[in-house]
C-alpha positions in Angstrom: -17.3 30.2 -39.0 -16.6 28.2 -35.9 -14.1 25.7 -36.0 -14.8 22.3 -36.4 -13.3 19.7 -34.5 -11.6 16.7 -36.3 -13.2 13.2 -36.8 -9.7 10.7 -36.2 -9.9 8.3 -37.9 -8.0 4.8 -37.0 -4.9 3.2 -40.0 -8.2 0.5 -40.3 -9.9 2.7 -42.0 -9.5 4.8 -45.7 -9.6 8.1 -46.0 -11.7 9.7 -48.5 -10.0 10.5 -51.7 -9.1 14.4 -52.7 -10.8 15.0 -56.2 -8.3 16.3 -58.8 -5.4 15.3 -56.4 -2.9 12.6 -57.6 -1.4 12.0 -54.5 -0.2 13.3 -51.1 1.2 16.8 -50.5 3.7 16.8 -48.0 3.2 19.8 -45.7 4.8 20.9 -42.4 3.5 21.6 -39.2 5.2 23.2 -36.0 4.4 23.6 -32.5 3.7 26.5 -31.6 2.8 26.2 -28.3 3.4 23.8 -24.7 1.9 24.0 -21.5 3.6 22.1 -19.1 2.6 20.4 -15.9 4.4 19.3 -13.5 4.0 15.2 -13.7 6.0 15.0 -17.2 2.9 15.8 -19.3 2.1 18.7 -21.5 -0.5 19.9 -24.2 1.6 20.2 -27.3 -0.6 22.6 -30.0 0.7 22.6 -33.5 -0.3 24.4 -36.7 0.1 23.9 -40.0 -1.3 25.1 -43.1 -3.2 23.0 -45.8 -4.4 24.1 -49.6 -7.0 23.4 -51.1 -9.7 19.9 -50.7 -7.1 16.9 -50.9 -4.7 15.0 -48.4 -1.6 15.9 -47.2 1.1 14.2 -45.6 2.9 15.1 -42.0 6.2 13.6 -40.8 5.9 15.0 -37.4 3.9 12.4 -36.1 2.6 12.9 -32.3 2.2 10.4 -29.6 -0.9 11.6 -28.0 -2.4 10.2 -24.1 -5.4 8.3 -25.2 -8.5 10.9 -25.6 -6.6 13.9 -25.8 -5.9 14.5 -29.6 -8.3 17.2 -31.4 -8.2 19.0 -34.9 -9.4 22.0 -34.8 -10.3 24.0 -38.5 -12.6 26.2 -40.2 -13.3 22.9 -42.8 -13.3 19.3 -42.0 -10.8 16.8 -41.4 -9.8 13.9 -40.8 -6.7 12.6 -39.4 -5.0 8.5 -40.7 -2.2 7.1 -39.2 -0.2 5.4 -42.1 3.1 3.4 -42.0 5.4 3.8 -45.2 8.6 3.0 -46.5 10.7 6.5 -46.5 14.9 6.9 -48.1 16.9 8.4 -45.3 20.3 10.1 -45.5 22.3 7.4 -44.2 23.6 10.0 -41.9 20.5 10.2 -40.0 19.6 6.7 -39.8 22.3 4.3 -37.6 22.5 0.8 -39.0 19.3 -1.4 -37.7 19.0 -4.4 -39.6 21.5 -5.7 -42.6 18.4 -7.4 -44.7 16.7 -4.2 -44.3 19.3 -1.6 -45.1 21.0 -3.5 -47.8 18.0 -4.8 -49.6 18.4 -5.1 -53.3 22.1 -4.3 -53.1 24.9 -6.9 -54.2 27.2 -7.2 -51.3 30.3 -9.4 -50.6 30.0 -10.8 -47.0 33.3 -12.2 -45.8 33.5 -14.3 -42.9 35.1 -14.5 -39.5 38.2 -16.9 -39.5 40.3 -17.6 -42.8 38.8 -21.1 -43.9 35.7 -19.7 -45.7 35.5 -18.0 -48.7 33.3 -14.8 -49.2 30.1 -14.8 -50.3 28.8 -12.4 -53.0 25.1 -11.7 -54.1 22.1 -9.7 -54.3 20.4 -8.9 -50.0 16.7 -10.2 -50.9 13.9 -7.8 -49.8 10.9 -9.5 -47.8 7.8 -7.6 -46.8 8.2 -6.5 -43.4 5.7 -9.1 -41.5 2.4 -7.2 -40.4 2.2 -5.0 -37.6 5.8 -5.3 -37.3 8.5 -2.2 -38.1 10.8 -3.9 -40.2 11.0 -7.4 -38.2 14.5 -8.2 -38.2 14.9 -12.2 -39.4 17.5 -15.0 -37.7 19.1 -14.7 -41.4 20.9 -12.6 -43.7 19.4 -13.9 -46.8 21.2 -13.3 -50.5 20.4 -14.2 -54.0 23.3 -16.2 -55.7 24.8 -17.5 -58.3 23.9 -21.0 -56.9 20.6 -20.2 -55.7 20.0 -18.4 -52.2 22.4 -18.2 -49.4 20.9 -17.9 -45.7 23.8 -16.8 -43.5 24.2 -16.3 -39.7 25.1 -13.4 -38.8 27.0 -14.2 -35.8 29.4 -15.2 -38.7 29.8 -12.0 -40.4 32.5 -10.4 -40.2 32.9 -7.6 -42.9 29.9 -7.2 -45.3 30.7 -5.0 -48.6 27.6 -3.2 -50.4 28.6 -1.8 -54.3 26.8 1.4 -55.2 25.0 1.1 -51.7 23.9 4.6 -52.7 23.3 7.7 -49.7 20.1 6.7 -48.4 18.7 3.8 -46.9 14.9 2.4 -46.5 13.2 3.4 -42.8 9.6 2.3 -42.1 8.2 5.0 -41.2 5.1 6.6 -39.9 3.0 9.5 -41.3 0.1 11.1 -40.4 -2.5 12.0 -43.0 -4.6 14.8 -43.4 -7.8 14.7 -45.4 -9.4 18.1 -45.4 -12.9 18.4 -47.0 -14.4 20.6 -49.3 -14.0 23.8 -49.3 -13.1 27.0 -51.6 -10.4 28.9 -49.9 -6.7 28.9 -51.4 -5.5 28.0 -48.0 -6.9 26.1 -44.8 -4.9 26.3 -41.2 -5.6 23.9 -38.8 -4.7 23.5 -35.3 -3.7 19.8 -33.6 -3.6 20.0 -30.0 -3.0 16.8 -27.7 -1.7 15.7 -24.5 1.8 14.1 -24.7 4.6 12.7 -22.4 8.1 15.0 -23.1 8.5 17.7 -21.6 7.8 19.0 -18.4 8.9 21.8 -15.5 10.2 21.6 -11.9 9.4 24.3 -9.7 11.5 26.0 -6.8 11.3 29.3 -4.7 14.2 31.0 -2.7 12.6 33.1 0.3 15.4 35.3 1.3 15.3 36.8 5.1 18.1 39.2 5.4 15.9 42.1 6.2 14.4 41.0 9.4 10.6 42.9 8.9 10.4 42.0 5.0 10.9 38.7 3.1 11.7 38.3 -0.8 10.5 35.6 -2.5 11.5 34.2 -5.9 10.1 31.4 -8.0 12.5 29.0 -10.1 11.4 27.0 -13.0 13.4 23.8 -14.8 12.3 22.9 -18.1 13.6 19.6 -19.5 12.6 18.8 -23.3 12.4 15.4 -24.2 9.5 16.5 -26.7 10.6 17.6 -29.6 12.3 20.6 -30.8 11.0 23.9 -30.4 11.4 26.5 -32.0 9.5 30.1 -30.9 7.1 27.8 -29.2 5.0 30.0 -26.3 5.4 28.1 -23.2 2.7 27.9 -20.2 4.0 26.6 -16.6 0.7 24.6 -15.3 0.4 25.2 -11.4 -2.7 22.7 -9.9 -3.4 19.0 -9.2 -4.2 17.7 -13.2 -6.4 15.1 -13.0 -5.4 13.1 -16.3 -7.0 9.4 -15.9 -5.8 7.7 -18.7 -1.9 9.2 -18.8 -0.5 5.9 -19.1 -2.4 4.8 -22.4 -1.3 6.1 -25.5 -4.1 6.7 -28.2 -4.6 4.2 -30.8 -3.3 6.4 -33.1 -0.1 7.1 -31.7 2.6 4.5 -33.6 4.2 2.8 -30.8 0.5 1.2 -30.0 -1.2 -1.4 -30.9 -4.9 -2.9 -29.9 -2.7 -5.7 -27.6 -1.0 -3.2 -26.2 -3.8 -0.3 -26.0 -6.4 -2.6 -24.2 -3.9 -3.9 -22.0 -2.8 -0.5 -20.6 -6.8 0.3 -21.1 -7.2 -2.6 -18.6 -4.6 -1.5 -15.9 -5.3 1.8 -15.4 -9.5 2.1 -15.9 -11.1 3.7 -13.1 -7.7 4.8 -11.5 -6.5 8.8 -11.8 -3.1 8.7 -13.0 -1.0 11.8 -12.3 2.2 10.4 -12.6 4.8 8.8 -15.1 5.8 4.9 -14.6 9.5 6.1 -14.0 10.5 6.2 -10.7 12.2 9.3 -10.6 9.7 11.4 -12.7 6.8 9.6 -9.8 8.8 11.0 -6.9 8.6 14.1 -8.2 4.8 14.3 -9.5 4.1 12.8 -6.2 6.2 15.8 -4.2 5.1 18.6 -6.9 1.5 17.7 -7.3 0.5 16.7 -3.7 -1.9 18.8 -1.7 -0.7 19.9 2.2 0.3 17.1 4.4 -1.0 17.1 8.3 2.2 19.1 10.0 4.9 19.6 6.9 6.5 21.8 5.0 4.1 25.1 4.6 1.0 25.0 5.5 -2.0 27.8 4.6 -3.3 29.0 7.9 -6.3 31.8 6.9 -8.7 32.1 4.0 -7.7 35.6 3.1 -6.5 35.1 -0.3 -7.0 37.0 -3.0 -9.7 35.6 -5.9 -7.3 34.4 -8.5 -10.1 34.1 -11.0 -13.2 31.7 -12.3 -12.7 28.0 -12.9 -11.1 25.4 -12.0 -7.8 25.6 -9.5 -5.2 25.3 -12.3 -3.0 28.4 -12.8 -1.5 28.6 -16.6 2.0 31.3 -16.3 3.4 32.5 -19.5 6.9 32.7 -19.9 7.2 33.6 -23.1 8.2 32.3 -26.3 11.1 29.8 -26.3 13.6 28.0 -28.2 14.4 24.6 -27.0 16.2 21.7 -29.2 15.2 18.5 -27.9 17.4 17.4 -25.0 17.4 21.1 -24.1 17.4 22.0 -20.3 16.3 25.7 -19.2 16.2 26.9 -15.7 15.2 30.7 -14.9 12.9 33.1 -13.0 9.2 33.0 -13.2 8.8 35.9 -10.8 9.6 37.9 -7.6 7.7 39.3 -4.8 7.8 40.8 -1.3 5.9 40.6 1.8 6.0 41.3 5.3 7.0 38.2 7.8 6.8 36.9 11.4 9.4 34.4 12.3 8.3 32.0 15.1 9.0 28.4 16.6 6.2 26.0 16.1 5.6 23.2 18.5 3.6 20.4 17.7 2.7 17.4 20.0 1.2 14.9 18.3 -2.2 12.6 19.9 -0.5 9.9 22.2 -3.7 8.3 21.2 -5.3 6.0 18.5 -9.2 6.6 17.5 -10.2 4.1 20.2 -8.7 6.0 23.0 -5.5 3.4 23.3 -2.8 5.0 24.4 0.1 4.1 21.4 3.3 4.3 20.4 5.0 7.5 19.9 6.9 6.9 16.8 5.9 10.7 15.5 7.9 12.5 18.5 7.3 16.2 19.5 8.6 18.6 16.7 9.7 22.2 17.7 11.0 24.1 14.2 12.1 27.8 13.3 9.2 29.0 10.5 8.1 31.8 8.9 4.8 33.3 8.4 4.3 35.5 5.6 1.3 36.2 2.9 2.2 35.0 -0.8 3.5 38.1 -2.5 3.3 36.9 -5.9 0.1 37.9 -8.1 -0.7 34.0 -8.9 -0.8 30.8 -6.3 2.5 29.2 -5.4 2.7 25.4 -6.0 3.9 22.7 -4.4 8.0 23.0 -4.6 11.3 22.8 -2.4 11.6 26.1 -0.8 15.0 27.4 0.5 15.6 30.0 3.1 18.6 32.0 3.2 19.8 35.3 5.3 22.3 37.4 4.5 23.7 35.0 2.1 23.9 32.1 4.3 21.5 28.8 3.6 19.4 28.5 6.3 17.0 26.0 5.4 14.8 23.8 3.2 11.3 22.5 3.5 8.3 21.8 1.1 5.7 24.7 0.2 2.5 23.4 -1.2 -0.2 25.6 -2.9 -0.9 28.7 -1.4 -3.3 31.6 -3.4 -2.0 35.3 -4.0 -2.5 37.2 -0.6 -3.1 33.5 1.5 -1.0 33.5 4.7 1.0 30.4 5.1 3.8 28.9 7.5 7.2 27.6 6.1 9.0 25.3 8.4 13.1 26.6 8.4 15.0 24.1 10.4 14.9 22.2 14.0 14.4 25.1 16.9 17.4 23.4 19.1 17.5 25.6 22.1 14.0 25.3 22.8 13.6 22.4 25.1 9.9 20.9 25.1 8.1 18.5 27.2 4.4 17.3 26.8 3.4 14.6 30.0 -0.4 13.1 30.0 -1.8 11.1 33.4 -4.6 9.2 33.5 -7.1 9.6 37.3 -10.2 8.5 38.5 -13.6 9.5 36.6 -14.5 10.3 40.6 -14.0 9.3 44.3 -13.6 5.7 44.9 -14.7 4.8 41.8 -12.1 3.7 39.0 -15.5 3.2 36.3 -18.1 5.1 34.4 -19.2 2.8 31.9 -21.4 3.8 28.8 -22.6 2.1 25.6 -21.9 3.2 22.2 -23.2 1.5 18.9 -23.8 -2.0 21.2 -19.6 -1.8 22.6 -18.8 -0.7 26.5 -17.1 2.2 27.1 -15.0 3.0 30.4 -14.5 7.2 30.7 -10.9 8.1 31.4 -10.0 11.7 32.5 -6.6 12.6 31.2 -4.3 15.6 32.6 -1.5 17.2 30.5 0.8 19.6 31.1 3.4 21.2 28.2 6.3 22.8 29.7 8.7 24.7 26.9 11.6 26.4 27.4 13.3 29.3 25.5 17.0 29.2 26.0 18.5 32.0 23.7 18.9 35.0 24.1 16.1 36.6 22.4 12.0 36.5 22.9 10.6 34.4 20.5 7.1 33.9 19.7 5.7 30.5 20.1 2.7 28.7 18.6 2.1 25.7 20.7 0.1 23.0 19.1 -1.3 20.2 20.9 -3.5 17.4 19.7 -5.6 14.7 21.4 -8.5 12.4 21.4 -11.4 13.2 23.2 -13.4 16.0 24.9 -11.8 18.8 26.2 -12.5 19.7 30.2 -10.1 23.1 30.7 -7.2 24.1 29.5 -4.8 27.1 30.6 -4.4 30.4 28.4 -7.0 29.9 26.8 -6.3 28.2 23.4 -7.8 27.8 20.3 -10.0 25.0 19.7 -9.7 23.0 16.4 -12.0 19.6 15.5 -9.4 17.9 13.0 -11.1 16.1 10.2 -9.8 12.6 10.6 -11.8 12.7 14.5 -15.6 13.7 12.9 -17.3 10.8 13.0 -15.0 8.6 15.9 -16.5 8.1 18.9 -13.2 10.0 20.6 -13.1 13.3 18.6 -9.9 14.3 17.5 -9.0 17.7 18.2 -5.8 20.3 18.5 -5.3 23.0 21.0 -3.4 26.0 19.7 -1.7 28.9 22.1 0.0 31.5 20.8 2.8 32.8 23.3 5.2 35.2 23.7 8.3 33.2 25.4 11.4 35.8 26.6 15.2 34.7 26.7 15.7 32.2 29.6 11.6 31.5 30.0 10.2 28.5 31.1 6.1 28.5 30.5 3.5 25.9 31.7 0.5 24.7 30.3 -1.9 22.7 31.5 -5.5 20.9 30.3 -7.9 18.3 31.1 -9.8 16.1 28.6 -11.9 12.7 29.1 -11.3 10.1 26.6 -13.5 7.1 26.2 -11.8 3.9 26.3 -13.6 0.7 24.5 -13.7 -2.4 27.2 
């Protein structure tokens, strides 16, 4: 039989009641599984085993993102949220609230200062107030002798409790299975959700000792904040997890109410949240989950990579089953690889020009860095992570890696290239002979045509040849340009009236070289 997936039912309404059953079995689940993203998410499953038709009880009570909790089970069931009243070894319960922990007890409460005499009586109990966990009241309220005492606890000082017994009352919340009818002895049934708790950082060291071939190994932190687990299979999620409605908590989950579940309905509808409210945990789903910026860290450079299956672009990696207690940090290695590399300086001169043709600011300067290009060794994507470079166990370096597919060639910034000394100049001239216009009209505005020479002169000064990939960007149409570069129409510049573009040469430089480029573009210039 196919399992059926669970109808949840809200703590407004009843369950139905198990025939022959007098009341609630108690049962246990565990989680036997977590995959993890990246953004402090993951999708707890948990099993546990019922009898036959009836209700049973579960302490373990999750706190699920809003849409994300399911049943799964050979036999219907339905799922109740329930607060109750529950003894706890004092041991495990620190003091909350003296009307609540003493309730029903006869106590002496002496006072501070030596003017006033004790007090002795019975602590009344009250009905915790609805919706509220135990509601802590501005009194300490006892039954005496004279009637009833309502004392301030700001002037408590010692408070004795006689036969205060081992255990003390915790409101508690439970979650209640009803399972239908059915014959079998025994029904399992699977809870999966989304919940925040536990999550991984990932890492790689690229190690560059031997100067043709390159090992790489990825690092993983795991941090529970969950729960505890124990023989739990764990899943490291590599992607970009699309999980609108992360920052609303189900009705269901305990800490909620409607107040409180419309309002975080309200903030966050038609918004894709990826991240946690914490600002530490958002730096780093922001950093681990992004998607390549223009010109940092590593970025892919051909389409060669190998199919990594069907679906959508979320990787899951097993590492096993593991046993974490809550609070539990883990840090190992997901897996090694090795590939063949090209070291070489990149140069990028960024546009001296906005999307009007204006020439700007310069407040990106010229960047000239040490990088490596190399294929991903591994037999699954790498993710976005910190990547460190070291050679023969000296730190080199450390830039951002984003995602880049099994087999996809990429380049990984190292560090600043120093001693190679750059310079990128640009001139405006005349459109032609004694005339300083050519005017044009584009979507009802004027345009003037400007012709703008450049010339990029670099400059190796060690001692080695290094190979250099020159990349040059502007606005506009390009006229000629020396050596022949590659030609690139960058995405931003499709539909401006100046396109925006990048030039690429690829150049072999030797120790002590000094190369010249030069181009020609015309830009159109609004009047």
């Amino acid at each position: 039989m196919r399992p059926l997936h669970a109808a949840v039912t809200l703590a407004a309404l009843l369950l139905p009641a198990a025939p022959g059953l007098a009341a609630d079995t108690p049962v246990k689940s565990r989680i036997v599984g977590v995959d993890l993203f990246k953004n402090g998410l993951a999708i707890v499953k948990r099993e546990a085993t019922l009898g036959k038709t009836g209700t049973y009880t579960i302490d373990d009570v999750p706190q699920p993102v809003y849409g994300t909790f399911w049943i799964d089970s050979t036999t219907s069931v339905d799922a109740m949220l329930r607060m109750r009243d529950t003894e706890v070894p004092v041991s495990e319960a620190p003091p909350a609230h003296l009307q609540d922990d003493l309730a029903g007890k006869k106590v002496t409460v002496f006072f501070k200062g030596e003017k006033r005499a004790p007090a002795t009586g019975t602590v009344v109990k009250f009905k915790p107030p609805k919706g509220e966990e135990g509601a802590a009241g501005r009194f300490l309220v006892l039954q005496t002798a004279k009637g009833r005492a309502y004392i301030e606890p700001s002037e408590v000082s010692t408070v004795e409790a006689e036969e205060a017994g081992d255990t003390v009352t915790r409101r508690r919340p439970q979650l209640v299975l009803a399972l239908g009818e059915t014959d079998k002895p025994e029904t399992k049934v699977t809870i999966r959700y989304i919940a925040h708790g536990i999550s991984w950082a990932p890492s790689y060291r690229i190690d560059i000792s031997d100067p043709k071939t390159l090992l790489l190994e990825q690092h993983a932190v795991i941090r529970n904040e969950l729960a505890d687990l124990t023989g739990a299979e764990v899943r490291l999620i590599s992607g970009y997890p699309s999980v609108e409605y992360a920052h609303v908590r189900s009705p269901l989950s305990p800490r909620t109410s409607w107040a409180t579940f419309f309002g975080e309905l309200a903030s966050y509808r038609g918004r894709e949240i990826n991240v946690l409210g914490n600002s530490i945990v958002a730096q780093q789903a922001v950093s681990l989950n992004g998607r390549p910026g223009d010109g940092w860290g590593a970025v892919p450079l051909a389409l060669g990579a190998t199919p990594a299956g069907e679906g959508v672009d979320l990787h899951y990696q097993s590492i096993g089953k593991r046993t974490l207690a809550d609070g539990d940090t883990l840090s190992l290695t997901v897996a090694k690889g090795k590939s063949g590399y090209e070291r070489i300086v990149e140069w990028l001169a960024p546009d001296t020009r906005d999307a009007f043709g204006h020439p700007q600011d310069r407040d990106a300067q010229d960047e000239v860095w040490d990088a490596l290009k190399f294929k991903n060794p591994l037999s699954f994507p790498m993710t976005t992570g910190p990547a460190a470079v070291t050679a023969n166990g000296l730190f080199n370096g450390q830039r951002t890696t984003h995602w880049v597919n099994s087999g996809e060639e990429t380049l990984l910034r190292v560090e600043k290239a120093l001693s190679v000394r750059t310079r990128a100049v640009e001139n405006e001239r005349l459109v032609r002979d004694g005339s300083a216009r050519d005017l044009t009209w584009v979507g009802g505005r004027q345009y003037r045509k400007v012709v703008v020479e450049g010339e990029l002169v670099a400059s190796n000064n060690r001692k080695e040849q290094i190979k250099l990939l020159v990349r040059r960007r502007f606005s506009g149409e390009l006229v000629s340009a020396d050596a022949d570069p590659k030609q690139t129409l960058r995405e931003e510049g499709v539909y401006s009236v100046n396109k925006r573009q990048e030039l690429v040469w690829a150049l072999d430089l030797k120790g002590g070289e000094e190369k010249k480029l030069k181009y020609v573009y015309t830009v159109q210039i609004p009047q």
